[in-house]
N, C-alpha and C positions, 0 to 999 in steps of 0.2 A: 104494524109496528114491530112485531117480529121479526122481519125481514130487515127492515133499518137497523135493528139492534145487531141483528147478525152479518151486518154487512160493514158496521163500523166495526164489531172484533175481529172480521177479515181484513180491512183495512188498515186498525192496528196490528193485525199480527203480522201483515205485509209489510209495513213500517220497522216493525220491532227484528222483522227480519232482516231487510235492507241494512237498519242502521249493524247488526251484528256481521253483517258480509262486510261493509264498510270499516267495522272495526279489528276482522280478522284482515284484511287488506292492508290496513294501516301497520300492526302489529305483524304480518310478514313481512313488508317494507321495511319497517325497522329492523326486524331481523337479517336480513338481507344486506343492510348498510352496515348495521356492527358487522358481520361475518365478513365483510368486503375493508371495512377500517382493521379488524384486526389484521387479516390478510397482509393490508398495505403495510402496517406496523411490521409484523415478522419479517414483511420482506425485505423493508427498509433496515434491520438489523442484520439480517444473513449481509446485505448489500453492503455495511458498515462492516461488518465484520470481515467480509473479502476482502474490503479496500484496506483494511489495515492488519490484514496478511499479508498481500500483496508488497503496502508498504513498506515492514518488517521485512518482508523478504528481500526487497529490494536494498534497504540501509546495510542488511548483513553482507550483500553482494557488493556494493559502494567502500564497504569494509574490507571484504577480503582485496578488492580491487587497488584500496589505499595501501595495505600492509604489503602487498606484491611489488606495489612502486614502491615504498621505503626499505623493502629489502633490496631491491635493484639498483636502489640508488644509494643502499650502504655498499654491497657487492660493487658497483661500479665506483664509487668514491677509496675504495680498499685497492680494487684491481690500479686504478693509476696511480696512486700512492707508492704501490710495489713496482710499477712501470717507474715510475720518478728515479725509486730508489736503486732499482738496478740500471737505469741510464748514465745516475751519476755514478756509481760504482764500475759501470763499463769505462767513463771516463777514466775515474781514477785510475783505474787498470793502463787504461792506452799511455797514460801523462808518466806514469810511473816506470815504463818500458826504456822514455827519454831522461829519467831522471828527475824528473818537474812534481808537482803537484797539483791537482787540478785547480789549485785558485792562481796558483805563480802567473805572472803575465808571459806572451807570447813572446823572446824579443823580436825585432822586423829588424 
């Protein structure tokens, strides 16, 4: 009878052991998934956060790239302006050598 008594508290305390390997198993697994979800989280914010560096840096580039063309295109809208204006004033120059005015008609 001794023997059966002592061979059931081996067999519970084999049991009692299992189920706490079982549950240290469980409970590093879990561990192991949070550390892997936090991970993922962090790195999905650095990854967010790049992309809208990146972004940023790109609108300031699209920026400065806009103001370069509206300067070139005030400097070139100025530059023919001033071409216009000394073309007709060449005019008026030559018409006036003949006595005319550059709107007086040609006569044939």
């Amino acid at each position: 009878m001794q023997l059966t008594v002592r061979l059931t508290k081996a067999q519970n305390a084999e049991a009692e052991l299992k189920r706490r390997e079982r549950d240290l198993e469980d409970r590093e697994r879990e561990s192991s998934l949070k550390v892997e979800q936090e991970i993922n989280i962090r790195l999905d914010q650095v990854r967010l956060a790049a992309s809208n560096e990146a972004e940023q840096r790109l609108s300031l580039q699209l920026s400065d790239k806009d103001r370069t063309i509206r300067d070139l295109a005030s400097k070139l809208e100025e530059a023919s302006r001033k071409a216009q204006q000394g073309s007709q004033q060449r005019k008026a120059r030559h018409w006036s050598c003949f006595g005319r005015s550059a709107s007086s008609p040609v006569p044939i």
